[in-house]
Backbone as a printed PyTorch tensor [residue, N CA C, xyz], in Angstrom:
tensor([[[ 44.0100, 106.0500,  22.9840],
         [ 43.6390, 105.9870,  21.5690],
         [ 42.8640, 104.7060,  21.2710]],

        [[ 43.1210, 103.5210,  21.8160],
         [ 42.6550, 102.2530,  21.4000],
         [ 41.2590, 102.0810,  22.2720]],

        [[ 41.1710, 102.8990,  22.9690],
         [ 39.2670, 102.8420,  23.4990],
         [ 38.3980, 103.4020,  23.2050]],

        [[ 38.8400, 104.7750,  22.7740],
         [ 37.7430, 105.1600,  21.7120],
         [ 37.7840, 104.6360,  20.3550]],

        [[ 36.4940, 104.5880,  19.3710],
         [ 36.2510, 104.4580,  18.3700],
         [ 37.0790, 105.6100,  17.4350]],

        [[ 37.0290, 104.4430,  16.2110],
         [ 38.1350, 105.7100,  15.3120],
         [ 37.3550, 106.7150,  14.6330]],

        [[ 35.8780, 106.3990,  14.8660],
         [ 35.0970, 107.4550,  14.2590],
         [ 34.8640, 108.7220,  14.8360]],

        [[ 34.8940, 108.7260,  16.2060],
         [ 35.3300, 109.9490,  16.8030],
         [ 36.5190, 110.2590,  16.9560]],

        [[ 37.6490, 109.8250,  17.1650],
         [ 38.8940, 110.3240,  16.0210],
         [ 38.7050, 111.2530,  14.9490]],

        [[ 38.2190, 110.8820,  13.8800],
         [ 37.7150, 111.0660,  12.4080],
         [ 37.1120, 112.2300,  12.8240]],

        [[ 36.3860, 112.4000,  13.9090],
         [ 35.5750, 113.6770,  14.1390],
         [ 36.1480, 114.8840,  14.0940]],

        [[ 37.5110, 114.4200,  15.4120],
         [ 37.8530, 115.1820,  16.0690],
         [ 39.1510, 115.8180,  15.1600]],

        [[ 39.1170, 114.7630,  14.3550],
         [ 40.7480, 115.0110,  12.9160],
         [ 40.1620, 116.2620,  12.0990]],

        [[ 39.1130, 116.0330,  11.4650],
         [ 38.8140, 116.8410,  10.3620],
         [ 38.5430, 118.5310,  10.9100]],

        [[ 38.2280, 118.8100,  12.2420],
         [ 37.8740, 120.2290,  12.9120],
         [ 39.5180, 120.8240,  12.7710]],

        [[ 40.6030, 119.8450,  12.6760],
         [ 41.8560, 120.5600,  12.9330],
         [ 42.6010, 121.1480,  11.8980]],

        [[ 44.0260, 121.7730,  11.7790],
         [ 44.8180, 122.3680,  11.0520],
         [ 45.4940, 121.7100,  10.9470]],

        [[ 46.2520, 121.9640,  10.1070],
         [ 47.4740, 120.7800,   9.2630],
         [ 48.8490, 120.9050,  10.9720]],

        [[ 48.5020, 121.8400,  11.3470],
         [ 49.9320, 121.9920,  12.3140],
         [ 49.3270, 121.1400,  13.7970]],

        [[ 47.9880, 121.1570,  13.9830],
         [ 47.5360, 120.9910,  15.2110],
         [ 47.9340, 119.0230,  14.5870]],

        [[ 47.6420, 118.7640,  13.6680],
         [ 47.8490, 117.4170,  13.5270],
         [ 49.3880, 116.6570,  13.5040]],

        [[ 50.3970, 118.1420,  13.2780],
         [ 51.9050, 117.3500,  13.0430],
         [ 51.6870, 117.6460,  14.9350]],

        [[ 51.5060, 118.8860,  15.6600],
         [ 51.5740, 118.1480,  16.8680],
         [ 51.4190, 117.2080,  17.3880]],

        [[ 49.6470, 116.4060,  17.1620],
         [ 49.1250, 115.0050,  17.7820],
         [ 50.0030, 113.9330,  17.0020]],

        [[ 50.8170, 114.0420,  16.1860],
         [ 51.7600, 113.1670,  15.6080],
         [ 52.7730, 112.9390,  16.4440]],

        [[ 53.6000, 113.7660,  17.1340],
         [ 54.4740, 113.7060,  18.0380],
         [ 54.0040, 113.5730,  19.6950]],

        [[ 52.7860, 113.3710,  19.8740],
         [ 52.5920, 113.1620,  21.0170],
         [ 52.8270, 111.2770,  21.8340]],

        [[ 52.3850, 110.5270,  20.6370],
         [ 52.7750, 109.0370,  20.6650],
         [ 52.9960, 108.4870,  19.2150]],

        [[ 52.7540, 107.1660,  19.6150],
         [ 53.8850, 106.4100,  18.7640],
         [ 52.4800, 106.1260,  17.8440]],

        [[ 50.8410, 105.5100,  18.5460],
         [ 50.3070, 104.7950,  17.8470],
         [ 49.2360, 106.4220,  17.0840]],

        [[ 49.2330, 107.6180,  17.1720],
         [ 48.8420, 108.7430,  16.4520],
         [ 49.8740, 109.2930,  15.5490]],

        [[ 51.2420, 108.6310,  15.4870],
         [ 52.0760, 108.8750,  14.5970],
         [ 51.6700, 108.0580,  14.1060]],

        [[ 51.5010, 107.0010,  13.8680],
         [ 51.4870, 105.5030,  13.1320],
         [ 50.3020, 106.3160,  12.1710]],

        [[ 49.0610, 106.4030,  13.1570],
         [ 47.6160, 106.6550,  12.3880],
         [ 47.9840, 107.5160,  11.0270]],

        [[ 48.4800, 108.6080,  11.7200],
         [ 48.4670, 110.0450,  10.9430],
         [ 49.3520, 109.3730,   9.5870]],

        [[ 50.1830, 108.9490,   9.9850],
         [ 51.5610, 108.6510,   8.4600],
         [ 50.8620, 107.1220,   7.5910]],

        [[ 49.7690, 107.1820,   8.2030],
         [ 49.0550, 106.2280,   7.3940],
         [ 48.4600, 106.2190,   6.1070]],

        [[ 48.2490, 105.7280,   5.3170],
         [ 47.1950, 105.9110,   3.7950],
         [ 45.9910, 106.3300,   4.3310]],

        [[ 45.2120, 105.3570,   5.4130],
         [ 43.6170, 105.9670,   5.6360],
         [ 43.6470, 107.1990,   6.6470]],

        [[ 44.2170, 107.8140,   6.6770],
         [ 44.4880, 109.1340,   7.0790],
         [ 44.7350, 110.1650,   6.4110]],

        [[ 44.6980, 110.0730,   4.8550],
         [ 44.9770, 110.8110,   3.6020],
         [ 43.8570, 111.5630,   3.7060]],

        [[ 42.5380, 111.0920,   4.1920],
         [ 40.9320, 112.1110,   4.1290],
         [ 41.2860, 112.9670,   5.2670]],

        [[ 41.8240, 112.6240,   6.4960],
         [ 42.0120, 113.9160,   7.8630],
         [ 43.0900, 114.6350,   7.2880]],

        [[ 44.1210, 114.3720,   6.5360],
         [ 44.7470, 115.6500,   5.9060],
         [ 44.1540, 116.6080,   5.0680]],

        [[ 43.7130, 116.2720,   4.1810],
         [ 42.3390, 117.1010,   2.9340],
         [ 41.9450, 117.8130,   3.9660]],

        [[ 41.4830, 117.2050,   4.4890],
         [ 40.0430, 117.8270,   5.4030],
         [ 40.9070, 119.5420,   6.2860]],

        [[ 41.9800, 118.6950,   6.7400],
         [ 43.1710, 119.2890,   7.8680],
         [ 43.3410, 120.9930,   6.6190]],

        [[ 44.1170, 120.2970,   5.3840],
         [ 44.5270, 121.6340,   4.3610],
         [ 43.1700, 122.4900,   4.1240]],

        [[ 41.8380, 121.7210,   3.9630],
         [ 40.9980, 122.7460,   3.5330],
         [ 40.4380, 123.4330,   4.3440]],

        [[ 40.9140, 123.4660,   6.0170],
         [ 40.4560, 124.2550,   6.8380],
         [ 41.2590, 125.5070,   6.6200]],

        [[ 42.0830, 125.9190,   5.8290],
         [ 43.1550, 126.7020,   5.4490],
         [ 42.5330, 127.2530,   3.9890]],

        [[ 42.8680, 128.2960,   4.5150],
         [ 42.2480, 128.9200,   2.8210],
         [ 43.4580, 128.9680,   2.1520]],

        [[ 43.3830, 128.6890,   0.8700],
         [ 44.7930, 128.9090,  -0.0270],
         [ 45.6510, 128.0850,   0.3200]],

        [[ 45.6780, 126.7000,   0.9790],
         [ 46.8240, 126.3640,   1.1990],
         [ 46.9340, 125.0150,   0.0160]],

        [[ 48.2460, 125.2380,  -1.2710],
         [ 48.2880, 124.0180,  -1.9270],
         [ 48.1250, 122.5230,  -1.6870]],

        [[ 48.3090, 121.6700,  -2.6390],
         [ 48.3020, 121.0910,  -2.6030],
         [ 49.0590, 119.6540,  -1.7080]],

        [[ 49.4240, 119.2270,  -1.0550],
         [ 51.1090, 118.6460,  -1.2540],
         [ 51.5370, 117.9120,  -2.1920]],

        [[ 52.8700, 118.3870,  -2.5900],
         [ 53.2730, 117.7840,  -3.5910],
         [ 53.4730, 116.5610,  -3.4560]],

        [[ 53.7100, 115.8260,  -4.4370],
         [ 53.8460, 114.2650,  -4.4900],
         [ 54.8960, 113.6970,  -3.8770]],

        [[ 56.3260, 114.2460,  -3.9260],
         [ 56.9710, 114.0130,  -3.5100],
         [ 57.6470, 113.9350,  -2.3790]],

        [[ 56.5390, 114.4900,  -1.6620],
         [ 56.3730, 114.5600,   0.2040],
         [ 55.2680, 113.8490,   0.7520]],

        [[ 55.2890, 113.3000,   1.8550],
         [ 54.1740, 113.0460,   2.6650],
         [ 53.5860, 114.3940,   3.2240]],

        [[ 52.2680, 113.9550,   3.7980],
         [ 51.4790, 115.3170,   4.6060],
         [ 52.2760, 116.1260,   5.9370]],

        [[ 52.6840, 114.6820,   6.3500],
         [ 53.4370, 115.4750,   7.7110],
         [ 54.3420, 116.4610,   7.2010]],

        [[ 55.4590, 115.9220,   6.4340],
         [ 56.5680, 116.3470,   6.3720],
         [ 56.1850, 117.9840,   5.9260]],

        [[ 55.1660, 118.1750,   4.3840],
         [ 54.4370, 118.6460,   4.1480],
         [ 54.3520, 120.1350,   4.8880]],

        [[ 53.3030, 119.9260,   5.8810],
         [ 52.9940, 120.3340,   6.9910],
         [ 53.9750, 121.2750,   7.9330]],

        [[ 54.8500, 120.2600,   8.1370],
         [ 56.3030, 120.9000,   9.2030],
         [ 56.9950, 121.6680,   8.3200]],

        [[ 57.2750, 121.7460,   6.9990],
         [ 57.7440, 122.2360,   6.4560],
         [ 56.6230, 123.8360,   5.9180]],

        [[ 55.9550, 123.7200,   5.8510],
         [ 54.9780, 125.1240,   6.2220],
         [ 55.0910, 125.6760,   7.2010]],

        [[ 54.5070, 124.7940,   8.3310],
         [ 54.1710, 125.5740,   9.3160],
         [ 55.0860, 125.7590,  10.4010]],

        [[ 56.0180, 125.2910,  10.6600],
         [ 57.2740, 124.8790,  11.6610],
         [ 58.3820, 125.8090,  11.2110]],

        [[ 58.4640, 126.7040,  12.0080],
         [ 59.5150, 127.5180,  12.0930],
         [ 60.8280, 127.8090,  12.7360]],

        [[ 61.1870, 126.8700,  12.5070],
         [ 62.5480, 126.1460,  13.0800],
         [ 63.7260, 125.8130,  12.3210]],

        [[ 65.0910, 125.6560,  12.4960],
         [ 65.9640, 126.0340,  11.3770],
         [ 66.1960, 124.4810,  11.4790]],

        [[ 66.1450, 123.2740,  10.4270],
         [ 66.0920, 121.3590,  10.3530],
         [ 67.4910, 121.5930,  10.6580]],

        [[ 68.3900, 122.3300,  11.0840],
         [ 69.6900, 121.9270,  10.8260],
         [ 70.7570, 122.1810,  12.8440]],

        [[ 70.1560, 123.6850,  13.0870],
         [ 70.2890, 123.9840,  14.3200],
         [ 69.5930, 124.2530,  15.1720]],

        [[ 67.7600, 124.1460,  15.0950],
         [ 66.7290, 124.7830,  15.0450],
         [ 66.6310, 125.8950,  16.3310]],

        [[ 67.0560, 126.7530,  15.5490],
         [ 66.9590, 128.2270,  15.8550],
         [ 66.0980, 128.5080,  15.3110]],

        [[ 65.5130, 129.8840,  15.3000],
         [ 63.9130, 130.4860,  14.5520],
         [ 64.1650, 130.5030,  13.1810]],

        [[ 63.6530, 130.6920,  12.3430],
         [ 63.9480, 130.3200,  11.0660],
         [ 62.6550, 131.2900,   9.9420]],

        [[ 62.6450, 131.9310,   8.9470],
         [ 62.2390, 132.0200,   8.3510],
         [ 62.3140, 131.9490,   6.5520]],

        [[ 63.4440, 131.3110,   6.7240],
         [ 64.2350, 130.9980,   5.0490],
         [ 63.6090, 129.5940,   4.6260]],

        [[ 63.0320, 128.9390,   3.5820],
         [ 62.2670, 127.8630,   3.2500],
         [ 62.8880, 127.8590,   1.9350]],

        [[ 63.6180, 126.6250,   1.8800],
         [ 63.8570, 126.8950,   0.4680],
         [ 63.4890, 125.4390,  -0.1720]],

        [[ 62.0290, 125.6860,  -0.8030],
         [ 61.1410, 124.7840,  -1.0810],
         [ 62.1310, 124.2960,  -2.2290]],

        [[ 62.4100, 124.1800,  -3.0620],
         [ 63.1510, 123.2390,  -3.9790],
         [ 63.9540, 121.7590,  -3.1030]],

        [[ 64.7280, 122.3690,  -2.0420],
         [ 64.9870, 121.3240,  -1.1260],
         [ 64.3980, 120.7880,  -0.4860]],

        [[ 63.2900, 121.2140,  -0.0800],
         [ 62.4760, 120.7330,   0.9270],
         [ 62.3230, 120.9330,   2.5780]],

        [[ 63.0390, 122.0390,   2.3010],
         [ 63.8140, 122.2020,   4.0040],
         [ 63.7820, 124.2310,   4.7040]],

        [[ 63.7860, 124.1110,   5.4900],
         [ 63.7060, 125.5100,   6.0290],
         [ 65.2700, 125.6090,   6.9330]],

        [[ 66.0510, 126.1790,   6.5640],
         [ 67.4620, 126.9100,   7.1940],
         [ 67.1930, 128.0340,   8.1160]],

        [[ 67.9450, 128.4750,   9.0830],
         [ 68.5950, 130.0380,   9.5020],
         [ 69.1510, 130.6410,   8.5860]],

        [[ 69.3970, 131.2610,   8.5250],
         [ 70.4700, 132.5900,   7.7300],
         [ 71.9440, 131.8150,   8.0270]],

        [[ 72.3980, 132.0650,   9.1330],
         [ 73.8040, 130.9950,   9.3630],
         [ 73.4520, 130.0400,   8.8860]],

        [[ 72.6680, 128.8210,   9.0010],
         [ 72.9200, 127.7790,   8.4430],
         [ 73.0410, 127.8740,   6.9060]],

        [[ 72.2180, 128.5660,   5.8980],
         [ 72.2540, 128.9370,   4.8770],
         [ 73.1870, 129.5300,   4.0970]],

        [[ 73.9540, 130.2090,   5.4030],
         [ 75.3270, 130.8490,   4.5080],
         [ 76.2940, 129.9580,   5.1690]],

        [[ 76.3170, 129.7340,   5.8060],
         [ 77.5470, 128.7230,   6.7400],
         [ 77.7560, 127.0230,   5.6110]],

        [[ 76.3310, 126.9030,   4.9700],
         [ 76.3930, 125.4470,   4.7230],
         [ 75.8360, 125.9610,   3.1970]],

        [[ 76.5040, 126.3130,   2.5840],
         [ 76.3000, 126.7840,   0.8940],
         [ 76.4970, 125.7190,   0.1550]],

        [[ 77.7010, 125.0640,   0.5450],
         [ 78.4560, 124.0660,  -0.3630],
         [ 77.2730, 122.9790,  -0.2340]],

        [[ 76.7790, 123.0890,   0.8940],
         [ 75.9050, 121.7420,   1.3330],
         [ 74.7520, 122.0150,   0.1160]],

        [[ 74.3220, 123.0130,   0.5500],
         [ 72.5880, 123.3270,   0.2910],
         [ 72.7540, 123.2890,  -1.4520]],

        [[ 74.0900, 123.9450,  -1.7190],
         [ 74.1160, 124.0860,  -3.3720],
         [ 74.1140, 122.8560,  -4.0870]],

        [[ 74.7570, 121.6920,  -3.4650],
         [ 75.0260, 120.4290,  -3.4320],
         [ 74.0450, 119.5290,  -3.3340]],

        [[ 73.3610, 119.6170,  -2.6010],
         [ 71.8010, 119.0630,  -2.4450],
         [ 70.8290, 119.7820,  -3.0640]],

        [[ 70.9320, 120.7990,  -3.9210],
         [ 69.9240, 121.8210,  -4.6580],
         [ 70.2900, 120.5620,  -6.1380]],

        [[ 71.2290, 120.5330,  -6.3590],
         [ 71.8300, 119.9550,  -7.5780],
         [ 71.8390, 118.1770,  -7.7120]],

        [[ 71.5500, 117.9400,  -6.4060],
         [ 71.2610, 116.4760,  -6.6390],
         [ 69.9270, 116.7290,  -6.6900]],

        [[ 69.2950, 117.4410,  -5.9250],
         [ 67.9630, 117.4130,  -6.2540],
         [ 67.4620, 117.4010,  -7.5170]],

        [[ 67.7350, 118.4000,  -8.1430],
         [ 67.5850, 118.8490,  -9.7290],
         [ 67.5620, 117.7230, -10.2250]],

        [[ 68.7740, 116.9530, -10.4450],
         [ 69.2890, 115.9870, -11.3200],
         [ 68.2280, 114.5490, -11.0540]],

        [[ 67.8300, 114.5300,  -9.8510],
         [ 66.6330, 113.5020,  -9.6980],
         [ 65.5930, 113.6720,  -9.9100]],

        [[ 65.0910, 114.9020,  -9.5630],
         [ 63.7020, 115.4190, -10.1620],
         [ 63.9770, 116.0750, -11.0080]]])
């Protein structure tokens, strides 16, 4: 990363998808750093508008998180396959985890509320 120029970076950021970028996020420490950065706010734009229809992110998330939480289909709790998202929390469950952890999720639905 530190021998090439960041302008071909920049090149190579904006051709991608919001998911191809939470990958190069987890590949090292200093493309995590980049990506969760402020001047990396234009390769996300760029990243969502290669996506037709895809909102905004809300304020109250970063891009990555954002991102994994779209496109990552994995249960944050046991990650098993997952297709339950229950955007108010911010989080994607299994079915077991969702019914297994009610008290939790209802509990954190309600602190949520009460803060936002």
């Amino acid at each position: 990363l530190a021998e090439m120029p960041m302008d071909i970076w920049f090149e190579i950021f904006v051709l991608l998808e919001p998911l191809d970028l939470v990958h190069l996020s987890r590949t090292s420490k200093s493309l995590r750093t980049f990506l969760l950065g402020v001047s990396a706010s234009s390769v996300w734009m760029c990243a969502r508008s290669n996506m037709d229809g895809l909102p905004k992110c809300p304020k109250d998330m970063n891009e990555l998180d954002y991102a994994t939480l779209i496109f990552e289909t994995h249960c944050q709790r046991c990650l098993s396959v997952s297709s339950h998202m229950c955007w108010d929390l911010r989080i994607r469950l299994c079915l077991h985890c969702l019914k297994s952890d009610t008290k939790y999720v209802l509990f954190q639905f309600n602190v949520y509320k009460f803060l936002y």
